[in-house]
GULUMVEX-495579 format. One record per residue (C-alpha): y, z negated, x negated; residue in three letters; chain; residue number from 0. Coordinates in nm, 4 decimals. Example, Ala and Ser with C-alpha at 12.3 -4.5 7.8 and 13.67 -1.06 7.14 Angstrom:
2
((-0.4500, -0.7800, -1.2300), ALA, A, 0)
((-0.1060, -0.7140, -1.3670), SER, A, 1)
//
This chain:
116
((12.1007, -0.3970, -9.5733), UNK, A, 0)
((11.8127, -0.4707, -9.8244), UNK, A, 1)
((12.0833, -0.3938, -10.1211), UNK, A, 2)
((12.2636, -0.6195, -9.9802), UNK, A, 3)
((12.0517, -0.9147, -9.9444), UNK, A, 4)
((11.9059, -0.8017, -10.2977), UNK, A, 5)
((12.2322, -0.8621, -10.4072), UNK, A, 6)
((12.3286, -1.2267, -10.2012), UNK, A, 7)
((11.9996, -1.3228, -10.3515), UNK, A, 8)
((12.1240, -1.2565, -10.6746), UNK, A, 9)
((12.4771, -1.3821, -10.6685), UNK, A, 10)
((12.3107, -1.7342, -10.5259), UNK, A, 11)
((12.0579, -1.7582, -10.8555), UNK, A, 12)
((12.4129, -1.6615, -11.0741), UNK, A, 13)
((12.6366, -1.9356, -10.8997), UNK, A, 14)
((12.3813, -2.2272, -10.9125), UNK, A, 15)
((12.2499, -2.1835, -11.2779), UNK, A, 16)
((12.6357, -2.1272, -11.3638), UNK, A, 17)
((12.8277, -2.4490, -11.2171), UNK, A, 18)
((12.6232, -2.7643, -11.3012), UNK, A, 19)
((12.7981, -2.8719, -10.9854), UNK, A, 20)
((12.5319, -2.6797, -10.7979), UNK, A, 21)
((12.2180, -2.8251, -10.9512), UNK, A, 22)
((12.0357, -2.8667, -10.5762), UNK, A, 23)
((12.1066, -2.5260, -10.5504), UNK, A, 24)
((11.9754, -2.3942, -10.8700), UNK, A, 25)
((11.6895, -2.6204, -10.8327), UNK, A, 26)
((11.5958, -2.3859, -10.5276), UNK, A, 27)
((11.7506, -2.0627, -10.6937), UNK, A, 28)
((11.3770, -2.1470, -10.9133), UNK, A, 29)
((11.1506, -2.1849, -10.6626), UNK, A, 30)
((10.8884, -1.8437, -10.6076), UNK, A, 31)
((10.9623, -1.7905, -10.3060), UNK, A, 32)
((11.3408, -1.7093, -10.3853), UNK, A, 33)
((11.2033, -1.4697, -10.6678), UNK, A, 34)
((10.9405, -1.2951, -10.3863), UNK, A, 35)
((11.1975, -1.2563, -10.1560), UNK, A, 36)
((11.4002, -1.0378, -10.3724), UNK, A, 37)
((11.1421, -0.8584, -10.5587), UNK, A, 38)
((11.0053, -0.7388, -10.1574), UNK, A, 39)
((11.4302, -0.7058, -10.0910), UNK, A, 40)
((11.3904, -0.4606, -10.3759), UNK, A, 41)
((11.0438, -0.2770, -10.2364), UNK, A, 42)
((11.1998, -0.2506, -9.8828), UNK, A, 43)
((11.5238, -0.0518, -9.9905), UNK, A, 44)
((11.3490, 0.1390, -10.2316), UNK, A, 45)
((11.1072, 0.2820, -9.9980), UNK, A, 46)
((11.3393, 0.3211, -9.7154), UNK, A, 47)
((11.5417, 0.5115, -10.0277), UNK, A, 48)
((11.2572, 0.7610, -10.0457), UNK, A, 49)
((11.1767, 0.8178, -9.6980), UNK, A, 50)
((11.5315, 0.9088, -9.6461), UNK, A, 51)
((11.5456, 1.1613, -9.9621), UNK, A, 52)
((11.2030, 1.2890, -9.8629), UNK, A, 53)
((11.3050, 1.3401, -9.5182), UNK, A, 54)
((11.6004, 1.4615, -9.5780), UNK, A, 55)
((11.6961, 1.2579, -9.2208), UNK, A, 56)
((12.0927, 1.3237, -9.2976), UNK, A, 57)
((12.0641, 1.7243, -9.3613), UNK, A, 58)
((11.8603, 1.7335, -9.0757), UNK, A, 59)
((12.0339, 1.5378, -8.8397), UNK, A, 60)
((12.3299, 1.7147, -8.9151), UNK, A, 61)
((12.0935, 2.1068, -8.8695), UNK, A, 62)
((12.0421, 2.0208, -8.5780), UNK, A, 63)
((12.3775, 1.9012, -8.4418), UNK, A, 64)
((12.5286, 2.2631, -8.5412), UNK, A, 65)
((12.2014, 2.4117, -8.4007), UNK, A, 66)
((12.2395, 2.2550, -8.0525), UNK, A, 67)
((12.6663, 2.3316, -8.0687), UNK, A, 68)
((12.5333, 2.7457, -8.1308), UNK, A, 69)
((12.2978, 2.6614, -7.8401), UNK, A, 70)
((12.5106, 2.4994, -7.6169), UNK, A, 71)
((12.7820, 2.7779, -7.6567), UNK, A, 72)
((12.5168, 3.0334, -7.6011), UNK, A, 73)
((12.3691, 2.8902, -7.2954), UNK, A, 74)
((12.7568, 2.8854, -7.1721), UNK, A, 75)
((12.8400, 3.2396, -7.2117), UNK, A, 76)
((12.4760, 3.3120, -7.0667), UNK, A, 77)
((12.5812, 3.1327, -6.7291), UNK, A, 78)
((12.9197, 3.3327, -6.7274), UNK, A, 79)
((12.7890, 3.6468, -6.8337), UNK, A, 80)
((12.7304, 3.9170, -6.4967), UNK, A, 81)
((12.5981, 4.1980, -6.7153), UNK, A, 82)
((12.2469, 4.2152, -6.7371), UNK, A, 83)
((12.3245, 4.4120, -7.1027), UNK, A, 84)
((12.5524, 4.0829, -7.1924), UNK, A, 85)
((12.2763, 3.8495, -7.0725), UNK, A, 86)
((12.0049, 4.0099, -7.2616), UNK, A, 87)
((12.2174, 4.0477, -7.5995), UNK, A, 88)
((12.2551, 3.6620, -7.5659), UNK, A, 89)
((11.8918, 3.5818, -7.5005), UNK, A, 90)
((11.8485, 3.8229, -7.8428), UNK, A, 91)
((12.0861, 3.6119, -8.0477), UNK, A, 92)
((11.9393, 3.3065, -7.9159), UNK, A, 93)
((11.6195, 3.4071, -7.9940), UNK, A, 94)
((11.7893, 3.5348, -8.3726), UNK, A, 95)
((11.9279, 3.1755, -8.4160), UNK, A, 96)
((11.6069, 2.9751, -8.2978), UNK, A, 97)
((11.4381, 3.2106, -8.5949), UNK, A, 98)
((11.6501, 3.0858, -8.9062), UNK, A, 99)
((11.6472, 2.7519, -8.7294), UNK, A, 100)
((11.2459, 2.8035, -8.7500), UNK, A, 101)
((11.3193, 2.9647, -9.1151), UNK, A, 102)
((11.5255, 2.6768, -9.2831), UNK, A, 103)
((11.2922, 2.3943, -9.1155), UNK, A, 104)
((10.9849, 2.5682, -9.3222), UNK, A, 105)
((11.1974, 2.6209, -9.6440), UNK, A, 106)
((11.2790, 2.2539, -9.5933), UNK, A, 107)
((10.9556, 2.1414, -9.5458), UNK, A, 108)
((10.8536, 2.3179, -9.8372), UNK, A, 109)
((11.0834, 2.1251, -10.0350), UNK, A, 110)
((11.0201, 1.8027, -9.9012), UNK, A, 111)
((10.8927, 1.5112, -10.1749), UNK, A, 112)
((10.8409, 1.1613, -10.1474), UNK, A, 113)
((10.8708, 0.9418, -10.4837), UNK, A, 114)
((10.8242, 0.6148, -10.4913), UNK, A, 115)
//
């Protein structure tokens, strides 16, 4: 959204100092606050850029969508399971997947970086 109002900003400033036609608008394409705007346009995307990257909000959000699916199935067969040997075998591969969930959140974390 910020690129993109970066880039109207922009393509305004190149139209009016381009067609003499436009001369009210490149009169205001040379006013500050026109040039403010889009230097805080550019601020705003670039540190919603690096939150994202240092966040990593896709990778996660995506984690934790396959985590909850393994969940979800687990909890399933749990409910239909009648052997207490089939029951606890699930609650130990539940408890196996909750520990590389807990193991790739902490290498993640790790790895995490904001630039700016």
């Amino acid at each position: 959204m910020c690129v993109l109002g970066l880039f109207g900003i922009h393509l305004v400033i190149a139209l009016a100092l381009s067609f003499p036609a436009l001369a009210s608008l490149a009169s205001f394409a040379h006013k500050p606050v026109v040039h403010v705007t889009a230097i805080w346009f550019a601020i705003f995307a670039l540190a919603i850029r690096a939150v994202e990257e240092g966040l990593g909000v896709r990778e996660e959000a995506e984690s934790y969508r396959d985590y909850r699916a393994a969940l979800e199935a687990i909890a399933k067969r749990f409910t239909q399971a009648s052997e207490p040997a089939e029951k606890f075998r699930l609650m130990e591969e539940t408890e196996r997947l909750s520990y590389e969930e807990m193991r790739r959140f902490l290498r993640h974390a790790q790895g995490t970086r904001f630039v700016m």
